[in-house]
C-alpha positions as semicolon CSV with decimal commas, in nm:
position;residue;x (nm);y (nm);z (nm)
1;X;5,217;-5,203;-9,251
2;X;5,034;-5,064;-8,925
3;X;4,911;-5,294;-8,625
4;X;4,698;-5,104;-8,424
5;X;4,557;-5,366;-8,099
6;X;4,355;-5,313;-7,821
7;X;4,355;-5,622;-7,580
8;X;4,092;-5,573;-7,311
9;X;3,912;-5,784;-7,089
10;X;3,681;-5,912;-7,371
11;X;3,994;-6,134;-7,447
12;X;3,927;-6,315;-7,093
13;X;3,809;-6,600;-7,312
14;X;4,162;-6,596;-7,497
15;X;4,359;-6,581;-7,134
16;X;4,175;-6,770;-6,882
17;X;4,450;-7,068;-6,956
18;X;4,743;-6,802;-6,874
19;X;4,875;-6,950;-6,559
20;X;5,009;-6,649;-6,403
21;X;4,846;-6,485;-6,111
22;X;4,917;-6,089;-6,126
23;X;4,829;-5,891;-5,822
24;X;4,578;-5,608;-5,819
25;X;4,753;-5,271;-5,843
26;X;4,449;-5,039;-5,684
27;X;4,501;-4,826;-5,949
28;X;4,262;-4,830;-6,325
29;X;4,268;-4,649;-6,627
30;X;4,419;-4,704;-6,973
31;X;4,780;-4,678;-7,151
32;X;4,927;-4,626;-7,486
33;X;5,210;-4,846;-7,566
34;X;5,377;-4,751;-7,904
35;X;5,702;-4,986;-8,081
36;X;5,768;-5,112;-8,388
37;X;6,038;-5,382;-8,346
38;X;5,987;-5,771;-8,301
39;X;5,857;-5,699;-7,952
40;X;5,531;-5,713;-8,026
41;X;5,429;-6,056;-7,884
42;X;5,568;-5,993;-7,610
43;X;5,452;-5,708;-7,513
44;X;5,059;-5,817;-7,643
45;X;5,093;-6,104;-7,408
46;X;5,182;-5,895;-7,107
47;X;4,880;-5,702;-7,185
48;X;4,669;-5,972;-7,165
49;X;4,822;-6,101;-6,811
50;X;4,829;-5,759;-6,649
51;X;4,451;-5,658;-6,761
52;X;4,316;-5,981;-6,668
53;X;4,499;-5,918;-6,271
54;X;4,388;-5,581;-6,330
55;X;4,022;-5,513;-6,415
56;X;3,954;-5,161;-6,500
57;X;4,277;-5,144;-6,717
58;X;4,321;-5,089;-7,049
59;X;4,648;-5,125;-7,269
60;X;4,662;-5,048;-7,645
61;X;4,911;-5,155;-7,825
62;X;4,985;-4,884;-8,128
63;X;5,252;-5,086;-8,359
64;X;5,354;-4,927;-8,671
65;X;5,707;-4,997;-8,836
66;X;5,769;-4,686;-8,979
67;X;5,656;-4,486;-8,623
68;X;5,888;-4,330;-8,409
69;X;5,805;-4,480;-8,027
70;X;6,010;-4,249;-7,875
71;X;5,863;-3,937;-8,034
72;X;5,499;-4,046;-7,970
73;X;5,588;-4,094;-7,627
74;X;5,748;-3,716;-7,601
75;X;5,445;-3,526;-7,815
76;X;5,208;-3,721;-7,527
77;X;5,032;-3,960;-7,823
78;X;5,205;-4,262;-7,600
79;X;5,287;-4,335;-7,236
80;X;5,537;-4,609;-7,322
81;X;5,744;-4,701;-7,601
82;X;5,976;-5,011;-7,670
83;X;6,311;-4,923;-7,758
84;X;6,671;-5,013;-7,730
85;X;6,813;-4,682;-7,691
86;X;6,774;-4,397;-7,388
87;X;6,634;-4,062;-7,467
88;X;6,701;-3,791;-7,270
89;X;6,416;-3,651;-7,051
90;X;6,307;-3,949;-7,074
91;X;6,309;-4,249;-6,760
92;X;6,401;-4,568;-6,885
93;X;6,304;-4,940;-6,788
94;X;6,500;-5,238;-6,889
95;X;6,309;-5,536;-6,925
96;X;6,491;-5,774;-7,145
97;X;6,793;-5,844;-7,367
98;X;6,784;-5,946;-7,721
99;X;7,056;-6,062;-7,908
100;X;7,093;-5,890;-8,266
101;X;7,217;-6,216;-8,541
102;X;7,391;-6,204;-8,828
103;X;7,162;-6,420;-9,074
104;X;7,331;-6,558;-9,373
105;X;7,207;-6,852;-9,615
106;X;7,271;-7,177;-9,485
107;X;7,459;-7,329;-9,744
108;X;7,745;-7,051;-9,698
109;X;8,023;-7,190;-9,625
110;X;8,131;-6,885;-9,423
111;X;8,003;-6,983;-8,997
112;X;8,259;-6,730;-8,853
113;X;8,324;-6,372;-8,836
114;X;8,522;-6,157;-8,635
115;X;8,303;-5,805;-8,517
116;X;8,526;-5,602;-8,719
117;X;8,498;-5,812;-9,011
118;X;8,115;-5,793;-8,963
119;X;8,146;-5,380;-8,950
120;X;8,303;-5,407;-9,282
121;X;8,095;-5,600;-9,448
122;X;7,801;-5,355;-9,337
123;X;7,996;-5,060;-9,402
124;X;8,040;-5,182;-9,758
125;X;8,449;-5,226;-9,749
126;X;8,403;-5,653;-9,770
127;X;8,245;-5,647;-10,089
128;X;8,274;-5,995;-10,169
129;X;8,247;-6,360;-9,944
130;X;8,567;-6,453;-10,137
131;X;8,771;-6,241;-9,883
132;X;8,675;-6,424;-9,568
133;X;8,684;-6,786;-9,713
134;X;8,334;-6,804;-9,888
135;X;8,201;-6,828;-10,219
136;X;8,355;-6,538;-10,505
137;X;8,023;-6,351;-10,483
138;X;7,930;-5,969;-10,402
139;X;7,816;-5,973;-10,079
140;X;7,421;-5,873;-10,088
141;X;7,327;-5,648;-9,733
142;X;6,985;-5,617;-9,623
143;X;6,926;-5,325;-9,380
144;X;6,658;-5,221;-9,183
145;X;6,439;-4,876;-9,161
146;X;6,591;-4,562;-8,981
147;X;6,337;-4,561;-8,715
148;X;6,382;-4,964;-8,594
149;X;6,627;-4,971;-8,248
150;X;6,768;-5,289;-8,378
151;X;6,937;-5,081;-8,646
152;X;7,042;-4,798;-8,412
153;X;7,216;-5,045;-8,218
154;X;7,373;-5,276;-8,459
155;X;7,541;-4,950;-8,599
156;X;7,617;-4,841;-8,294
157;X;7,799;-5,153;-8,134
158;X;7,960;-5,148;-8,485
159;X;8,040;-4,790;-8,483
160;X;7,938;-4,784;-8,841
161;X;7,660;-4,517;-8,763
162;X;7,605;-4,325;-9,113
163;X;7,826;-4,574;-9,351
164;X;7,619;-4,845;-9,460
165;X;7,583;-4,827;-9,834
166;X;7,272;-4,623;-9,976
167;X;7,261;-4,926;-10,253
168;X;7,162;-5,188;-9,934
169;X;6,834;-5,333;-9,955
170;X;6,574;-5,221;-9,707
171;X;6,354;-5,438;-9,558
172;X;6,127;-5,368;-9,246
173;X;6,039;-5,667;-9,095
174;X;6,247;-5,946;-8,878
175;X;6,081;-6,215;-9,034
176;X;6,087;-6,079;-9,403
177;X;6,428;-6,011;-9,372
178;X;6,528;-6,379;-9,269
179;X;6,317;-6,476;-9,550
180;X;6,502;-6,305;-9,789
181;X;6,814;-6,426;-9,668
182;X;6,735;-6,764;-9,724
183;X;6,823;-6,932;-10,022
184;X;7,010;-6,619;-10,110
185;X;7,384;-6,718;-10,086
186;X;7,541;-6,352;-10,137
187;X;7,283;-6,212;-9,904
188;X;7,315;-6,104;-9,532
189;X;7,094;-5,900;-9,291
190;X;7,071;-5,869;-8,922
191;X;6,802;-5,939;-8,687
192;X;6,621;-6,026;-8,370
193;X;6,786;-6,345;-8,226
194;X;6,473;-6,443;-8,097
195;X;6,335;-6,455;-8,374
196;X;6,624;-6,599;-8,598
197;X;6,664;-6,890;-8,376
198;X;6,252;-6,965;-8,425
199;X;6,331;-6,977;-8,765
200;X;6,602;-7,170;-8,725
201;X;6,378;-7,447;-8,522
202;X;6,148;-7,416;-8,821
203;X;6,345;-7,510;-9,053
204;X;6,400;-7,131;-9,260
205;X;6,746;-7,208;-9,466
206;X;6,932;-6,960;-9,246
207;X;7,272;-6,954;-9,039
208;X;7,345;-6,755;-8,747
209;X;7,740;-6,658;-8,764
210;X;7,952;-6,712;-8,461
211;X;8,120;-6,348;-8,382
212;X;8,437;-6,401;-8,222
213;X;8,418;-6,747;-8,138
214;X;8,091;-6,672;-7,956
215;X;7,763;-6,840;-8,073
216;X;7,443;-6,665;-8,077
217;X;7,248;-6,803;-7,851
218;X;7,038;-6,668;-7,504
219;X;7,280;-6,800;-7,297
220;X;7,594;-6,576;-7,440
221;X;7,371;-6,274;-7,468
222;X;7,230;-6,352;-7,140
223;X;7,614;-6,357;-7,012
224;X;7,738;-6,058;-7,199
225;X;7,955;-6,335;-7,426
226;X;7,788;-6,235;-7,762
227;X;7,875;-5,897;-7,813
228;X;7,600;-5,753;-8,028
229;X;7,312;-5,746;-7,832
230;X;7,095;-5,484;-7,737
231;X;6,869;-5,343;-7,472
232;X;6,475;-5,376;-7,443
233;X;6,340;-5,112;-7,289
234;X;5,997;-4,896;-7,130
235;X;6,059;-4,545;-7,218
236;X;5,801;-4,303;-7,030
237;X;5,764;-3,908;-6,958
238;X;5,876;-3,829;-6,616
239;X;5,541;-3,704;-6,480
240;X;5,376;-3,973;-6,279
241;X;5,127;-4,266;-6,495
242;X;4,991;-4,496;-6,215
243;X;4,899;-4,715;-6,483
244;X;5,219;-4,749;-6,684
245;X;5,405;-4,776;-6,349
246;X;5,221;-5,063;-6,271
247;X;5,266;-5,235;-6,576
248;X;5,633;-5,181;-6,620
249;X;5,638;-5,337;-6,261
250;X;5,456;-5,598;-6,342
251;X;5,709;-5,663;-6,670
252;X;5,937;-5,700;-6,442
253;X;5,800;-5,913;-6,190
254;X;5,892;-6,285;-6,199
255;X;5,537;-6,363;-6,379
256;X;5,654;-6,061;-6,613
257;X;6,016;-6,203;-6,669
258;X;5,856;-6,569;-6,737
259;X;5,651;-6,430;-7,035
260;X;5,971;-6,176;-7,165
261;X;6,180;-6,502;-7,137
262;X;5,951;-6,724;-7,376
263;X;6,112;-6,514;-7,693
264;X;6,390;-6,300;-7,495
265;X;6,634;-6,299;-7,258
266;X;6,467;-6,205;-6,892
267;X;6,634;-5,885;-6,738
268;X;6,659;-6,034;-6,442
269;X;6,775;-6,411;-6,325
């Protein structure tokens, strides 16, 4: 599925409740922003903000799950993408943390895993929950698409780049893959914390396993506690963009880091 949005000021309607006051760069003129992760409201709703401080701006939002943000933003079809991961030649901006969650069904008995023990189960050598105290079922994985961060990172904090099993499910979306989690006892996925623990507080049939004795929560990926977590980043060309300067300043502003904090962890205190 693509999302393409364009949020101008003829959403001033939609914003004029937004209580944050952004000041006025000087500068106008529009930006591309390009991602495909579970960024997306966050980075639509400091859109909104920054036009509406900034008249004359324009941010479009180019979402598409199968993209590549970083490549759009080298090839000049982007001046920012969301990421998790560097790129060289490229500057890089973080703005926020994100915890990545290990979803399983709720009624699994299994709460607890050790980091390793997750990296085996995603590397396909814990083929059953039998072997660390569950139910004597195969263990079900659901991955994610090549091109999503939160997969490049999981892997990588697992260093289980290249081994999960060809045979795991793929399935592109956050919220479809908590979905298909629940009320699946042999399946497990990974995903956005701040988006597991929404559907957690809505009631989804999902657990979020403790690695290492550390919950997954903001606070321990806030803290550096909870070990898989990831990056969010701004990833621009290094020729000068007033425009995308001024918005990745303005992410990071304390107005910024109040919105980024409503689903992630803010960057900064």
């Amino acid at each position: 599925m693509s999302v393409r949005v364009v949020t101008a000021l003829s959403l001033f309607l939609a914003t004029i409740m937004i209580p944050f006051l952004v000041p006025a760069t000087g500068v106008a003129g529009s930006i591309i922003i390009a991602g495909n992760g579970p960024e997306l409201p966050t980075i639509e709703r400091l859109a909104r903000v920054f036009e509406k401080g900034n008249p004359g701006n324009v941010v479009e939002i180019q979402w598409e799950q199968d993209s590549d943000p970083i490549e759009l933003v080298k090839s000049g079809k982007a001046h920012l993408a969301v990421t998790g991961q560097t790129a060289p030649d490229l500057i890089a901006i973080p703005i926020a943390w994100d915890g990545i969650a290990v979803v399983v069904d709720s009624t699994n008995p299994v709460k607890e895993v050790t980091a390793q023990q997750v990296a085996d189960i995603f590397a396909g050598k814990v083929k059953r929950w039998s072997a660390l105290g569950g139910p004597d079922t195969t263990i079900q994985l659901i991955d994610r698409p090549q091109y999503q961060h939160i997969r490049h990172r999981f892997l990588e904090a697992l260093g289980i780049v290249g081994d999960i099993p060809k045979s795991a499910k793929v399935v592109r979306s956050d919220q479809t893959a908590i979905s298909t989690v629940a009320g699946t006892l042999t399946a497990v996925t990974y995903a956005s914390l701040g988006v597991a623990l929404e559907a957690v507080r809505y009631g989804v049939n999902v657990s979020l396993l403790a690695i290492d004795r550390v919950e997954a929560a903001k606070e321990t990926v806030r803290d550096g506690r909870y070990k898989l977590r990831r990056p969010v980043l701004l990833l621009s060309r290094k020729e000068p963009n007033p425009v995308a300067e001024a918005f990745a300043a303005f992410a990071l502003s304390k107005d910024g880091q109040a919105i980024v904090d409503e689903i992630f962890i803010s960057y900064r205190p």
